[in-house]
N, C-alpha and C positions, 0 to 999 in steps of 0.2 A: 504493500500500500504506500510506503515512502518513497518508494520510486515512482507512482503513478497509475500503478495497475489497479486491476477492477478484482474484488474478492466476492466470490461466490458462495464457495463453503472449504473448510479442511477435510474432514473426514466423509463428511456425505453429502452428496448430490445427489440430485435426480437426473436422467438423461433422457433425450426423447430424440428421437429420430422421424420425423416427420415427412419430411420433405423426399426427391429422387434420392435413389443410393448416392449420387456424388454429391447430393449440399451435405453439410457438414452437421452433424447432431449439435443438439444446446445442452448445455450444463445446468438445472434451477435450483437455485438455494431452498434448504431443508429449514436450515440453521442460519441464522446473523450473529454467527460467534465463533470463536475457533479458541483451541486450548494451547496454553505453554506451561512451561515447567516456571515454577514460581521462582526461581532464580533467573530465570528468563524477559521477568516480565518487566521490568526497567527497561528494555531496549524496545517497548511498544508504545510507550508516552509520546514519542513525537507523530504516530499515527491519531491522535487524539480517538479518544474510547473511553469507555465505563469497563472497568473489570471488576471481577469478585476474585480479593485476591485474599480474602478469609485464609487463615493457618493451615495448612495439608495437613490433612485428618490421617494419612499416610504416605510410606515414598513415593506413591505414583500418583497421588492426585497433583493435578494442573489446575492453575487461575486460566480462568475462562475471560475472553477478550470479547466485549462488544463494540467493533470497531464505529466510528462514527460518521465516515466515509467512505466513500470506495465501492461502498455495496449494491452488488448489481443482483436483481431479482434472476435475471437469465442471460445468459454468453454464448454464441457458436463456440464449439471448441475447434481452436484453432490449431491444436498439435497433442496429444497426449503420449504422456512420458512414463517410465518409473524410474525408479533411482538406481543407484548404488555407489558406494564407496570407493574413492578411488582415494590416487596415491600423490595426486599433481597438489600445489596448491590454490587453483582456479577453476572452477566446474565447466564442463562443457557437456557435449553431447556425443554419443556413437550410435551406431547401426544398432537394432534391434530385433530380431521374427517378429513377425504379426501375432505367428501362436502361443511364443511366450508372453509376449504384450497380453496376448486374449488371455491365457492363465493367470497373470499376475492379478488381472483384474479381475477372474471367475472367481477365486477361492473366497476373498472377501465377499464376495456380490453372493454367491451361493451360500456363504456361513451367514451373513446379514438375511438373505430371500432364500430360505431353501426350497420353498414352494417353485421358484424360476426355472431351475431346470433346463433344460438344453434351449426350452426359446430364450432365455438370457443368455445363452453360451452362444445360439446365434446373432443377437441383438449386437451382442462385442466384439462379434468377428467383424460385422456390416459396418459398425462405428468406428474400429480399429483402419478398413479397409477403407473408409470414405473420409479419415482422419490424417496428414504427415504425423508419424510417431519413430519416437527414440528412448534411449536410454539416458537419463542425465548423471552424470558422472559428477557424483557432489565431491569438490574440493574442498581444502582444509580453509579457508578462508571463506566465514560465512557470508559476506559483503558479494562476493562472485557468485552466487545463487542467485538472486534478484538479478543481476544484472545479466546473466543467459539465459533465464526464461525470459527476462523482457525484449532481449537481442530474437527470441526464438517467436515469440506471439508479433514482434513487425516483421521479420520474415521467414515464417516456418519452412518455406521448398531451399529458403537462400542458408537456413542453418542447421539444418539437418539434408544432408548431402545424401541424393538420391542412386550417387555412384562409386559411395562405400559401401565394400563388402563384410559381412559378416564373417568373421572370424572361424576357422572349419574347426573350434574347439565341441567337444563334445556338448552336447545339453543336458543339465542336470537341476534339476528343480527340487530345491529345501524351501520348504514353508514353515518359516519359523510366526507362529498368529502373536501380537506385539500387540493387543489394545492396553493403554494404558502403561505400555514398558518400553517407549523408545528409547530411553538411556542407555537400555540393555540392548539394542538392536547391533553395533557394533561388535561389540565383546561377542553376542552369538554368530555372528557370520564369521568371527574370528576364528569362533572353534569349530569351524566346518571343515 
């Protein structure tokens, strides 16, 4: 939001696919609020917001952020990403499958919907396929996050390169389920 961007939701959206296979699905806000860790939340004050930042009742509870601006009831989505950890210290982006993209995104979607079922596993192939997606390779410098999703939402064909290849390393899929324990999401991919 300090850089400019529009906020929809953190953890959950709605998605709707409306239009021909080639427009681009919308993202709609569930939520006008997103969570950080409560030693995080000093670095949200310049987005101006109301947070409840009440004592953590435990190690994993987060102050809850109600931002004040920025919020957009609905977004085409203009690139959809997942993450992971890298080693540089500036985030960028690489190559990704579409069917990992679609699993990374099923597991959640089907432990949240389990009624969904294979028409959501088709719904995220169609949105993956009618979407530019990559991987975002989070650097150790959190200031470079904003600033390559933002480089990625003005030109998503010009920064995620259509004529990188995927890596011919094997695929291997750990679903480590993280609600409420990102701190520990490092450490366990550590011990993979």
């Amino acid at each position: 939001l300090a850089k400019g961007m529009l906020f929809v939701g953190d953890d959950y959206v709605v998605l709707s696919h409306d239009g021909p296979d080639h427009a681009p699905p919308h993202a709609h806000a569930l939520y006008a609020s997103a969570k950080v860790h409560f030693e995080d939340a000093p670095m949200f004050e310049a987005i101006g917001h109301d947070m409840d930042v009440d004592a953590p009742r435990g190690p994993e509870d987060k102050a809850v952020i109600y931002p004040t601006h920025g919020l957009a009831p609905s977004l085409p989505l203009r690139a959809i990403v997942t993450p992971r950890f890298g080693s540089d210290e500036v985030s960028g982006f690489e190559p990704i499958d579409a069917d990992a993209l679609v699993m990374a995104a099923a597991f959640p979607t089907l432990l949240q919907l389990p009624h969904g079922g294979l028409e959501a596993i088709e719904f995220l192939q169609r949105a993956v396929a009618a979407t530019p997606s990559a991987r975002l390779v989070l650097g150790s410098a959190r200031g470079s996050v904003p600033d390559a999703l933002h480089a990625l939402l003005q030109d998503p064909a010009g920064t995620i390169s259509p004529d990188q290849s995927i890596p011919d390393a094997p695929l291997v899929s750990v679903i480590i389920p993280a609600f409420n324990a990102a701190r520990h999401i490092a450490a366990a991919i550590d011990s993979v």
